[in-house]
RODO-2510 file (C-alpha; in nm, 4 decimals, decimal comma):
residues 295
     n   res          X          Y          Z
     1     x    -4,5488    -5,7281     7,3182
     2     x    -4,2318    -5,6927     7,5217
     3     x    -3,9591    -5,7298     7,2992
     4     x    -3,5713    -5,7377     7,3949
     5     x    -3,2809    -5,6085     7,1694
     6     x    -2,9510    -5,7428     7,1407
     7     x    -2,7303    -5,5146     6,8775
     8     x    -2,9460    -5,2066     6,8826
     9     x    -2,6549    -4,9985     6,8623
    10     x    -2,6304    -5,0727     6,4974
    11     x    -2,8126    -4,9743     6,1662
    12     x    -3,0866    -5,1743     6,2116
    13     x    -3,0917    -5,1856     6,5489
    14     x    -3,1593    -4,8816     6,6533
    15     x    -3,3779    -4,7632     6,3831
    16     x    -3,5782    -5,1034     6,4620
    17     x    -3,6248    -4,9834     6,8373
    18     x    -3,7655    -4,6442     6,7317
    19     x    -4,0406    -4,8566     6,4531
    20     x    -4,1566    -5,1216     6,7691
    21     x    -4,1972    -4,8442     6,9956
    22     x    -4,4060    -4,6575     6,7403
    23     x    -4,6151    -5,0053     6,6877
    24     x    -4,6692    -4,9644     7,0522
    25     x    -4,4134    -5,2521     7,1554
    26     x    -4,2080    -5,2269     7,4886
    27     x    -3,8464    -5,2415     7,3925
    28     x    -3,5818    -5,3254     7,6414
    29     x    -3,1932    -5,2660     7,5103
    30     x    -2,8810    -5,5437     7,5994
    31     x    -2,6087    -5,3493     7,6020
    32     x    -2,2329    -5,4411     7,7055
    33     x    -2,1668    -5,1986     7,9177
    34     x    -2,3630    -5,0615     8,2944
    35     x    -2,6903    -4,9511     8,1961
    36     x    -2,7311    -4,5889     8,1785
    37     x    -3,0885    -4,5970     8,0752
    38     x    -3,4111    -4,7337     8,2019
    39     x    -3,4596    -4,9586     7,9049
    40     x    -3,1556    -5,1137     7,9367
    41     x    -3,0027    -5,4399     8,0696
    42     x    -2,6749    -5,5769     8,0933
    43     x    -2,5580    -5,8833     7,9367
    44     x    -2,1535    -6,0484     7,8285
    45     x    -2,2006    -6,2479     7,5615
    46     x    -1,8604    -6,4031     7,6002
    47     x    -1,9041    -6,4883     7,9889
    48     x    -2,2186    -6,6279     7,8805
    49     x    -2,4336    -6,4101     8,1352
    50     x    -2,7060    -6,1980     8,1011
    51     x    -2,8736    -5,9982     8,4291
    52     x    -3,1319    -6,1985     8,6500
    53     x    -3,3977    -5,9927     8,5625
    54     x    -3,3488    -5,8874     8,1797
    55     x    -3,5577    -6,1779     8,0146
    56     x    -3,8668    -6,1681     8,2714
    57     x    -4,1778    -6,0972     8,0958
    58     x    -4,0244    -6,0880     7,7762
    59     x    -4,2467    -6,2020     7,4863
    60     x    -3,9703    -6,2116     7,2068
    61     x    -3,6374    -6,1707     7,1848
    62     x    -3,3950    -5,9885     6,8582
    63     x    -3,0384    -6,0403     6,8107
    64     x    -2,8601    -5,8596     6,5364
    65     x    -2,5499    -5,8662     6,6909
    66     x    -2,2219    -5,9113     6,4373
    67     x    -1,9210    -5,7573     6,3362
    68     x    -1,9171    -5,5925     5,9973
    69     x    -1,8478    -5,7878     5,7279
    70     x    -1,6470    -5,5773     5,4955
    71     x    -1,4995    -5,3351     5,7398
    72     x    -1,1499    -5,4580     5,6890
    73     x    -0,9549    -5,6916     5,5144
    74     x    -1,0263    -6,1308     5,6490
    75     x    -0,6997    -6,2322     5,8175
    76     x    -0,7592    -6,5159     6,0370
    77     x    -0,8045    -6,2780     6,3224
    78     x    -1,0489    -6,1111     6,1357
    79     x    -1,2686    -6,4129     6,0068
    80     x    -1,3104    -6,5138     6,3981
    81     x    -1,3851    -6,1814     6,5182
    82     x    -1,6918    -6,2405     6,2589
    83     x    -1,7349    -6,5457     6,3875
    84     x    -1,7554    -6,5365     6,7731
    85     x    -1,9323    -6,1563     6,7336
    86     x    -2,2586    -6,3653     6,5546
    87     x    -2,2499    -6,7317     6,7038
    88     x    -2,1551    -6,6673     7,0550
    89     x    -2,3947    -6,4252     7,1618
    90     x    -2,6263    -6,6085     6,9665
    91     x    -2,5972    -6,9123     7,1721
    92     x    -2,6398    -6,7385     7,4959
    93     x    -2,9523    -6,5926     7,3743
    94     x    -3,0645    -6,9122     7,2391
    95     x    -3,0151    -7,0840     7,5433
    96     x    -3,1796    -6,8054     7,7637
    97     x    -3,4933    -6,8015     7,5250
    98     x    -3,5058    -7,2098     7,5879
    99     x    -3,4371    -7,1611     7,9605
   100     x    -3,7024    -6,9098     8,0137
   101     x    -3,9504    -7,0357     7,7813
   102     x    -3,9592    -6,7196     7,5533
   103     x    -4,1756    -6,7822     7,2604
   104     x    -4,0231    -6,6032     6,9633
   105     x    -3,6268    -6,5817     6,8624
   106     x    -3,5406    -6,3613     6,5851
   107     x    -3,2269    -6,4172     6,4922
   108     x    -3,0120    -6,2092     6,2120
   109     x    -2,8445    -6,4161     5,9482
   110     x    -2,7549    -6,2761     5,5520
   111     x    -2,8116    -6,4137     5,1716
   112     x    -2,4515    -6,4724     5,2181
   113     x    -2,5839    -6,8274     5,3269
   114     x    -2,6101    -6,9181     4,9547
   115     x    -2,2673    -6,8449     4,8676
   116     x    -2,2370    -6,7585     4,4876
   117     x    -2,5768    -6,8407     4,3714
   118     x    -2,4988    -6,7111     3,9518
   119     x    -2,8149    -6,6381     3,8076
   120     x    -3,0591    -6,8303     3,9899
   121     x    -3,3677    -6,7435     4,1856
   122     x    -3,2988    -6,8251     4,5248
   123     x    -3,5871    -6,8680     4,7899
   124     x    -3,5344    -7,0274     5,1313
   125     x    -3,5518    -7,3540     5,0671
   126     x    -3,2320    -7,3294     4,9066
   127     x    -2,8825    -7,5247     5,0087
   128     x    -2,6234    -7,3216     5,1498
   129     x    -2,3534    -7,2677     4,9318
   130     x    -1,9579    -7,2840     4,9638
   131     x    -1,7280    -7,0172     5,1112
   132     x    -1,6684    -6,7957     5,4499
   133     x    -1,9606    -6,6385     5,4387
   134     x    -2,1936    -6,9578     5,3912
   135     x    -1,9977    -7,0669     5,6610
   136     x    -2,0399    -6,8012     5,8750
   137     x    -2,4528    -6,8189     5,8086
   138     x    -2,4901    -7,1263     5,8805
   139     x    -2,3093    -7,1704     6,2261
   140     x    -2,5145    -6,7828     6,2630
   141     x    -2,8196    -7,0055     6,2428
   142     x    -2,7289    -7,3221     6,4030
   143     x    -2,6536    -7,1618     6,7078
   144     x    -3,0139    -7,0959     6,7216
   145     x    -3,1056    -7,4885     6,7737
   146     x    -3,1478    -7,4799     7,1531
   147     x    -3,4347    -7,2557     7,1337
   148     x    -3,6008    -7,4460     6,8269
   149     x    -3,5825    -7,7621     7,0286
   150     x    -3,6953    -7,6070     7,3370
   151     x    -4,0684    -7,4803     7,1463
   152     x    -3,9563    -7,1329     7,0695
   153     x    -4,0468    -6,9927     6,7043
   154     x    -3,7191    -6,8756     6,5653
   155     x    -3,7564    -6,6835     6,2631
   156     x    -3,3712    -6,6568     6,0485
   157     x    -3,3448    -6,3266     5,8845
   158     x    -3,1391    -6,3578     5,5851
   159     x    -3,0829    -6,0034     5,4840
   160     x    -2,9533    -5,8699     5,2003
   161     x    -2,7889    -5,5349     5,1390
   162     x    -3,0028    -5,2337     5,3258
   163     x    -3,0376    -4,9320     5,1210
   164     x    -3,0383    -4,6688     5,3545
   165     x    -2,9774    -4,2891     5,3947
   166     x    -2,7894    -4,2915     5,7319
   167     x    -2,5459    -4,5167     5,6491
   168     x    -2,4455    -4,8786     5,5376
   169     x    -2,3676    -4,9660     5,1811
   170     x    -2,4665    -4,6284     5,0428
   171     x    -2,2663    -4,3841     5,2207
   172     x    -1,9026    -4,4610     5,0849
   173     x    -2,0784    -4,5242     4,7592
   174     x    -2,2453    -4,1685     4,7474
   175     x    -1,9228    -3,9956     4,7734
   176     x    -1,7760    -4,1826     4,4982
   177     x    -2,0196    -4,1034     4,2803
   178     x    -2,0359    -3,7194     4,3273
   179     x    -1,7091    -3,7182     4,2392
   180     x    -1,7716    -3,9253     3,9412
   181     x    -1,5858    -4,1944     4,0528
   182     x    -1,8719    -4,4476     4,0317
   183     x    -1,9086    -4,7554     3,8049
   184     x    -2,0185    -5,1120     3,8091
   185     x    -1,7544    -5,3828     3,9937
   186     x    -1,6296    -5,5978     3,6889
   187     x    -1,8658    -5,7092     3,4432
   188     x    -2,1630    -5,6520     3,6866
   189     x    -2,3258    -5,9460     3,6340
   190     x    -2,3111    -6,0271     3,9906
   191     x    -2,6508    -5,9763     4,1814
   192     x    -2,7136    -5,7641     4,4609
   193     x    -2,9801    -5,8705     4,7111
   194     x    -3,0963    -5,5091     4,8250
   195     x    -3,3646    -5,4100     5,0439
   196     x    -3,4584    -5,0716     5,1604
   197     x    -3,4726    -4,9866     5,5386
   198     x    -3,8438    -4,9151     5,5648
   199     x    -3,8872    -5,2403     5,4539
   200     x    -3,6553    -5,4148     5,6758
   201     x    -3,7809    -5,2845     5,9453
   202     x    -4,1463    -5,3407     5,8655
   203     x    -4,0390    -5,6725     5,7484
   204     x    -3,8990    -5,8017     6,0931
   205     x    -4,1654    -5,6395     6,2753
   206     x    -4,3938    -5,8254     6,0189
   207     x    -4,1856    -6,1541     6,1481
   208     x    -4,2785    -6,0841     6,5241
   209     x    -4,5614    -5,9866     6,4950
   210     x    -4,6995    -6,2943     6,2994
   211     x    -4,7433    -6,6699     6,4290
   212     x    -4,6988    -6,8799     6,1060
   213     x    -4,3548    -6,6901     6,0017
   214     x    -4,0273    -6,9209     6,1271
   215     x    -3,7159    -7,0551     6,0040
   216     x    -3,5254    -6,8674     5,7468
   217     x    -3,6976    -6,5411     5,5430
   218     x    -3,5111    -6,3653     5,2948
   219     x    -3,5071    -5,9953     5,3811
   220     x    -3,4708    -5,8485     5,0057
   221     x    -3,6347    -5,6502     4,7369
   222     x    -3,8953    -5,8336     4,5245
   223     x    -3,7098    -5,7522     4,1836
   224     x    -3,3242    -5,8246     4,2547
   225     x    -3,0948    -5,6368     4,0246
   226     x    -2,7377    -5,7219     3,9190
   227     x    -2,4778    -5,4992     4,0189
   228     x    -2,4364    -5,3461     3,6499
   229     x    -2,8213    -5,2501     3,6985
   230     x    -2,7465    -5,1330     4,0562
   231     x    -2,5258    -4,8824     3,9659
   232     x    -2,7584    -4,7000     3,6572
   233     x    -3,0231    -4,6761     3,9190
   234     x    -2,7906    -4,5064     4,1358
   235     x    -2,6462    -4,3377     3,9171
   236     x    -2,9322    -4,2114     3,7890
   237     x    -3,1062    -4,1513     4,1259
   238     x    -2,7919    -3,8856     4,2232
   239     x    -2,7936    -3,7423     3,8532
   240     x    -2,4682    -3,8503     3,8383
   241     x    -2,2866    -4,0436     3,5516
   242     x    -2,1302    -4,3637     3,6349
   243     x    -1,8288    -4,4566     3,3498
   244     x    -1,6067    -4,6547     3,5460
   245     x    -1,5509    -5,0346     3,5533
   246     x    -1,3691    -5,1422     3,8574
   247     x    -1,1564    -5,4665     3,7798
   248     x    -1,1919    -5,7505     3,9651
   249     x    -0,7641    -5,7406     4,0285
   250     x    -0,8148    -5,4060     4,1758
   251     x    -1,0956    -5,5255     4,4481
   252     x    -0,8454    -5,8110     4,5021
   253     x    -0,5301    -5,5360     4,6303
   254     x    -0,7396    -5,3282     4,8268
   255     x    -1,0122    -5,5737     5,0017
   256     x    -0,8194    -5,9036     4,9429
   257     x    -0,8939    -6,1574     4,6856
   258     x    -1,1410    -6,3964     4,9095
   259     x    -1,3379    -6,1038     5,0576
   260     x    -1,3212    -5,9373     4,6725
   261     x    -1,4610    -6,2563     4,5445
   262     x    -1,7365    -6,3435     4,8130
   263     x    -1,8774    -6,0298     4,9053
   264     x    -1,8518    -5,8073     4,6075
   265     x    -1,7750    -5,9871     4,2813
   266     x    -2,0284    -6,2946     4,3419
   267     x    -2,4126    -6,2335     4,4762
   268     x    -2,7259    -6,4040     4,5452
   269     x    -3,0490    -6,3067     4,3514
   270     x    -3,2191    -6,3898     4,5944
   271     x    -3,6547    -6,3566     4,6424
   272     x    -3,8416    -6,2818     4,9015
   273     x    -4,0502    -6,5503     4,8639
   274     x    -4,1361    -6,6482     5,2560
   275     x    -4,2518    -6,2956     5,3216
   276     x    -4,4868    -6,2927     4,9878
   277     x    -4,6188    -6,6335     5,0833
   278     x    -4,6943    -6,4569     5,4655
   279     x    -4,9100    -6,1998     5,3303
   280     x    -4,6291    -5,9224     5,3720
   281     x    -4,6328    -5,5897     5,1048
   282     x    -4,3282    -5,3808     5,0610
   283     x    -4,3376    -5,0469     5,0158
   284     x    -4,0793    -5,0569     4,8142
   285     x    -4,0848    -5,2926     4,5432
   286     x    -3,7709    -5,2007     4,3204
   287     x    -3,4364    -5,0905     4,3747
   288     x    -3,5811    -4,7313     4,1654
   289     x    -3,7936    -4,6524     4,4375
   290     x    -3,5806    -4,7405     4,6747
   291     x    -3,3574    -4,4945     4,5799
   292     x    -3,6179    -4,2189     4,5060
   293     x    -3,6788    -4,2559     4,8474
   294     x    -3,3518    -4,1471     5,0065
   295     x    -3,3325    -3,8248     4,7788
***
């Protein structure tokens, strides 16, 4: 399969690259700037142009473009920077997929689509909730319609939080922790939608790779944990004790209160229940061995 990138500078990105090439996929890279590499092709998401020849043989195209979510605090400014950096290059992909007749969109997207989903189990055939980030998801996804009405398969990956060692969630949370700074975010009650890396990456290669996967797939653990049972295992995973309880107040003066609220003090327990249904197997199927895994 001939498979096209956009965002493989990030996380998932690039570690994604390295898994289809191992598969035995050709990868091609969109990049933003003159290619300086053979596998790469030019494209400017906000001019709405891609190069001639980047989408010709292509057999399925992945965007995980998007600005990070909790990287700073969400002045206006900020919220539309999140905005435009998802739905704009997603709709020029969309519409190049539909233009060229590619087959197969994948298209990133987050459990933050559910908004503040308490304690229930949330597969994908739940509502979107209320909030920025629901918000944000589902214009994220809508900007895939032109290449849904145009006969494409366009798979939604709603990811939760990746658990890896390079990077992402746990490396600010590692150093707090070996300084025994670490502790649960209010009451913990919240749930955290994790997945590991390994299984990210197998799981969107598991969503290319197979015809009767579309529309919206959670990308989490089997066995979602709250954030109170989040931080024992992590804890416990770096031998480390974890005594603090971070109030709610204090999340609010460092992060703001609406980012506080929607992105660290609520959570989605959310189920993979698309990817069971498919036939996929994670390799890891708890947050414990998860963690044993980065050690």
């Amino acid at each position: 399969m001939r498979v096209i990138v956009a965002g493989s500078s990030g996380l998932i990105g690039s570690s994604l690259v390295v898994e289809l090439r191992k598969a035995g996929h050709e990868v091609l890279r969109l990049v933003r700037r003159a290619p300086a590499a053979a596998d790469e092709r030019r494209w400017n998401p906000p001019a709405g142009s891609i190069d001639p020849d980047a989408l010709a043989g292509v057999d399925a195209v992945v965007n995980l473009c998007g600005a990070g979510v909790a990287d700073r605090r969400w002045t206006e400014a900020r919220k539309q920077v999140l905005r435009d950096s998802r739905s704009v290059p997603t709709e020029v992909l969309a519409a190049a997929v539909a233009e060229h007749g590619i087959p197969v969109l994948v298209n990133g997207s987050a459990v933050g689509f559910y908004g503040d989903g308490g304690d229930r189990m949330l597969t994908e055939s739940e509502r979107s909730g209320d909030g920025f980030l629901a918000m944000l998801c589902r214009e994220w996804e809508a900007a895939t319609e032109p290449a849904s009405a145009a006969g494409a398969r366009v798979v939604l990956l709603r990811t939760g939080l990746v658990l890896s060692p390079g990077g992402g969630l746990l490396g600010p949370l590692r150093s707090l922790f070996s300084l025994l700074l670490g502790g649960r975010l209010s009451d913990g009650q919240q749930y955290w939608p994790w997945i590991s890396l390994t299984d990210e990456l197998a799981a969107i290669r598991f969503c290319l790779e197979n015809d009767g996967v579309s529309g919206p797939v959670n990308l989490s653990g089997p066995v979602p944990v709250t954030n109170r049972e989040f931080t024992k295992a992590f804890a416990d995973s770096l031998g480390r004790p974890a005594p603090w309880v971070i109030p709610g107040f204090a999340l609010h003066l460092v992060f703001g209160a609406e980012l506080a609220e929607e992105a660290m003090l609520t959570g989605q327990r959310a189920v993979p229940k698309a990817l069971e249904n498919a036939g996929f197997s994670f390799t890891h199927g708890t947050v414990q061995l998860a963690l044993a895994a980065l050690r």
